[in-house]
N, C-alpha and C positions, 0 to 999 in steps of 0.2 A: 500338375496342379498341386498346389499348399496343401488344399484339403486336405489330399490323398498321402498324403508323407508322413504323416503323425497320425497315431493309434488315439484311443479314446484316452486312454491315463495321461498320455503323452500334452493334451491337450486342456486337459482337465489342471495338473500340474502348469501348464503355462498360464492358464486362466488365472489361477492361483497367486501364481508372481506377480504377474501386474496387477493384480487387485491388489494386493498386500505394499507392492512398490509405489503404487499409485496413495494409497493412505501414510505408508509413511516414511518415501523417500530415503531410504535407507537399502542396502543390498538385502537381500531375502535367502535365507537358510535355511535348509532342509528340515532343520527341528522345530523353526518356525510355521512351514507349512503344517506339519503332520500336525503338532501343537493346536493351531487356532481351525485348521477345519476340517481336523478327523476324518480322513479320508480314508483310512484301513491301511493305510500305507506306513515300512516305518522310517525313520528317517537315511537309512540307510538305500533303502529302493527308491524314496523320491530325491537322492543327491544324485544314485545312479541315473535317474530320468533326467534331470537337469543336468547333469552333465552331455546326456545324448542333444539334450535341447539346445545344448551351447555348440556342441558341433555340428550342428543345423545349421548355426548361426541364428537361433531366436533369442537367445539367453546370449552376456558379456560376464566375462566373473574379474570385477574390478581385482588387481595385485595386490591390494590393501586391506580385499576380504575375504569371507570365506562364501561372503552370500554373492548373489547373482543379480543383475539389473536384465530389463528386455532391451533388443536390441532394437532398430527399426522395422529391421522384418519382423520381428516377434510382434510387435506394437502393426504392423499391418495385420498380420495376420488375423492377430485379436478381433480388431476393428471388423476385417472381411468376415470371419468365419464364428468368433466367440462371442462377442461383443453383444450384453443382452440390449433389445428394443424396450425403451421404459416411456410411461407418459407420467407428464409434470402431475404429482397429486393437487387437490382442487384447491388447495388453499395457498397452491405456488401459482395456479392460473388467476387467480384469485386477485392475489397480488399485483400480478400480469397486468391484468385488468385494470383494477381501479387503478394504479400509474398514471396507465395511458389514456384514459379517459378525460384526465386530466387536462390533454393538451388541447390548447387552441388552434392549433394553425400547425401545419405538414413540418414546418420545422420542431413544434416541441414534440410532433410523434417522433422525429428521428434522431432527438437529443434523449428523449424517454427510453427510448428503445437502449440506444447504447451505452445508456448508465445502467439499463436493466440487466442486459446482458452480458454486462463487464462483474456487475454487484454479484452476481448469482452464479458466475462461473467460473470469477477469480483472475480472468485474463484481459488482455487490452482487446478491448471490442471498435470494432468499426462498422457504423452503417452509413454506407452510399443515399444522396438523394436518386432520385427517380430520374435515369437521364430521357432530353428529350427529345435525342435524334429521331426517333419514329412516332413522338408526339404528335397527333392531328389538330390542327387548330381549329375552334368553335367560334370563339369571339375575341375580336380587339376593340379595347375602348381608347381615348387619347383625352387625359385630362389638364388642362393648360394649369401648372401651377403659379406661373408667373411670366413675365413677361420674355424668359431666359431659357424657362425651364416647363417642359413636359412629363408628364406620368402615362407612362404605356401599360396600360393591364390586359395580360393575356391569358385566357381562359382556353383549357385543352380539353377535348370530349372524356377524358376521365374525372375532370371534375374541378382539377389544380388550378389554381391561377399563379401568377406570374406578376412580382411587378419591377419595372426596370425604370430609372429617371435619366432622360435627355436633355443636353443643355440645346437650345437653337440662338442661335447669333445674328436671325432678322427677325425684324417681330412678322408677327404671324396672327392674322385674325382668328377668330373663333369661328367662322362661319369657312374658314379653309379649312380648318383642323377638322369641321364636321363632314364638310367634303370627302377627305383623305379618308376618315374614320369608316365613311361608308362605302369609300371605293376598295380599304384594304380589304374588309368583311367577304366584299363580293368577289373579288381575284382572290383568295388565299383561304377562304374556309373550308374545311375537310383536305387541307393539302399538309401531309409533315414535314415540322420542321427543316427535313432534311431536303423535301422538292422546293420548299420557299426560299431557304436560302440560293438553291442553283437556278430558279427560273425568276427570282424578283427584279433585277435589272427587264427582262423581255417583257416581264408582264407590265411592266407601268415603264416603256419607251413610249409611249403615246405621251404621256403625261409632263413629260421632261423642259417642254417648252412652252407650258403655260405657266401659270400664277399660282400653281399648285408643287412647280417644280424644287421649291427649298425644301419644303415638308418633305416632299417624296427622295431626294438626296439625302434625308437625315435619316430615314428609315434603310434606302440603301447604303449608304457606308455604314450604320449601325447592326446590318441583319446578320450577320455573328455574335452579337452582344445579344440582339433581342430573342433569334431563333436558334439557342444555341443552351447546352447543358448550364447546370448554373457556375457563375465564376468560381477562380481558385479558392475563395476562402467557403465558401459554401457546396462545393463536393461533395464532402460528407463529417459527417461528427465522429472523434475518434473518444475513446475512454478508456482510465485503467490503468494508470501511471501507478499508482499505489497497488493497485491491485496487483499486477506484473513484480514489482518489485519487491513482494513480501512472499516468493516461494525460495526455497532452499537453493535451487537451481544457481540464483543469482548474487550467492553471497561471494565464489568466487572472483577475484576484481577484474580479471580479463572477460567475464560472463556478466557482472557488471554493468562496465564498460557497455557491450555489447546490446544487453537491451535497453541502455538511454539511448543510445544512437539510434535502437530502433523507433524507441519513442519519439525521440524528436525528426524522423524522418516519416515525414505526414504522408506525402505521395507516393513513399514506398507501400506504405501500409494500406492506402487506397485501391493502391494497382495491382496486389496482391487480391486483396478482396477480387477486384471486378473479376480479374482475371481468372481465378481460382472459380468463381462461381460459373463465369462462364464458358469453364467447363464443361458444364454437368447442365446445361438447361435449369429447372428447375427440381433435380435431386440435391442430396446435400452432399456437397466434395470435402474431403479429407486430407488433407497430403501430411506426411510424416517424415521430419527429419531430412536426409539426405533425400528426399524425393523434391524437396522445395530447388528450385531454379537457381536462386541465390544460392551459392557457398556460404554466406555469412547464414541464414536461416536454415542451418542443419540443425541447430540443438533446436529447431522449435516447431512445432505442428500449427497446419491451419486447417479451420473448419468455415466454411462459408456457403450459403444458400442464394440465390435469387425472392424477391420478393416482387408480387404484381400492383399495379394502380392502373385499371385500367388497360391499355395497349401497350404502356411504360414500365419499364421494371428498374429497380434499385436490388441493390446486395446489403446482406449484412454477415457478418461473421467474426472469430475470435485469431490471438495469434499466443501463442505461451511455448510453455517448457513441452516437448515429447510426452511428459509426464504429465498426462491429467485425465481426467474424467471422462471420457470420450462418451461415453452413453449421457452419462448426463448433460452435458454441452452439446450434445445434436440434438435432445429430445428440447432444452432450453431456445435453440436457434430455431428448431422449425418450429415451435410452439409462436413465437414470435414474430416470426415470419406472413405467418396466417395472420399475425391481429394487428402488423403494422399495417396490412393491406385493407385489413377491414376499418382501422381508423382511419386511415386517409379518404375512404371508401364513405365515411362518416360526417366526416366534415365538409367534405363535396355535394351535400344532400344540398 
């Protein structure tokens, strides 16, 4: 075990480094520790430490310095074993708060959320919508916009609604459409997404050969569109392009380079998230550096949580340099975590 490997000064001194590396990105040296947090130590017995610490492998001691940076495992370890538990004081929830209050409708909690959470922790943030493969459905309405064109509004037992527009290519009465409206209600409510798309062809074969059958073909060749997560551009909201690219990390050009690609690659960033969070159910997951899947996201940490609506859950989480805040940025995600669910939770009333 980690724990057990390192003595208390041992650990005290590495706490040390990454706090002091983490404010100011620079190698960390022994006269600097003993300097800013008078530990009884002098600088001489906490190089000896940090030397022990690099043969660990927690500590790197850059050729160019004399100071020391953590390494990944240092930065796990931190995380598992040093890392304090902080909550947001009341005038950052404060804040929290009145943002999202703000929003009207499930899409600006999850544009709120992830400018908030990019603003406040300096990193590219992403929050997933709510997927809704195990959504259950409550109610379908069918409102004829025109003589081409239909509005399907679907309402799920958390509260969400849904609206999706079909073109039809026969005209189609109003008193069919209220037909179908009542016949989907009755075959398909309390069934999720996931049993309506595989059993909607059986449940309405009866129906195939009446006067009722165009409507009912447009709902089955559409029921991936209609019973199904929301499209590509609506996945999730990403943020933090600015924010990402204003840490030291990235002034190298090959480093750079490296986080536009990450910015401008939307679905890595998404799948990352999901994946990451569902991990962990809903605790909050970490990965550090070389522990991420990708080789190209070694130099960078992710943190991401699970979020509930209901029987549905969405993610949200950050992605940056190895180097950051980690207490603060989980105590920021699950803070928000909790009030995304309670605003969606809000506007469903």
């Amino acid at each position: 075990m980690l724990k057990e490997i390192l003595k208390e000064r041992e650990k005290s001194i590495l706490r040390y480094v990454i706090h002091q590396y983490i404010l100011t990105a620079t190698p960390v040296g022994s006269r600097n520790i003993a300097k800013k947090y008078e530990i009884g130590l002098s600088p001489a017995t906490i190089r000896n430490i940090m030397a022990d610490l690099e043969d660990l492998g927690f500590l790197n001691h850059p050729h160019t310095s004399a100071g020391r940076i953590p390494t990944d495992l240092g930065y796990r370890f931190y995380v598992d074993s040093l890392m304090p538990r902080i909550s947001l004081d009341q005038n950052e929830k404060d804040f929290i708060d009145a943002n999202l209050k703000t929003a009207v409708s499930d899409k600006d909690i999850i544009k709120t959320t992830a400018e908030l959470l990019s603003t406040i922790t300096h990193q590219i943030a992403c929050v997933t919508y709510p997927q809704f493969e195990e959504a259950k459905l409550k109610k379908i309405q069918i409102v004829q916009l025109s003589t081409s064109r239909i509005l399907i509004v679907i309402e799920i037992f958390s509260g969400l609604v849904r609206t999706i527009t079909l073109e039809i290519s026969t005209k189609i009465e109003k008193k069919e459409l209220q037909v179908v409206e009542k016949l989907l209600n009755q075959r398909l409510s309390e069934l999720t997404f996931k049993q309506i798309k595989e059993s909607f062809p059986e449940r309405f074969r009866d129906k195939m050969n009446t006067s009722l059958q165009p409507i009912i073909r447009l709902f089955l060749d559409s029921s991936d569109k209609i019973f199904s997560d929301n499209n590509d551009d609506e996945k999730a909201y990403i943020y933090g392009a600015k924010e990402a690219l204003s840490h030291p990390e990235f002034l190298e050009t090959g480093k750079f380079g490296s986080i536009i690609e990450l910015i401008e690659n939307k679905d890595v960033i998404i799948h990352l998230i999901q994946e990451s969070s569902n991990d962990t159910l809903f605790s909050t997951n970490i990965s550090i550096g070389l522990e991420q899947k990708d080789k190209n996201l070694e130099d960078y940490s992710l943190i991401s949580k699970k979020y509930k609506v209901g029987e549905i859950n969405g993610s949200l989480g950050i992605i940056g340099p190895t180097r950051m805040e980690y207490s603060k940025t989980v105590a920021v995600i699950e803070y928000l975590a909790e009030q995304i669910s309670k605003e969606m939770k809000r506007l469903s009333l």
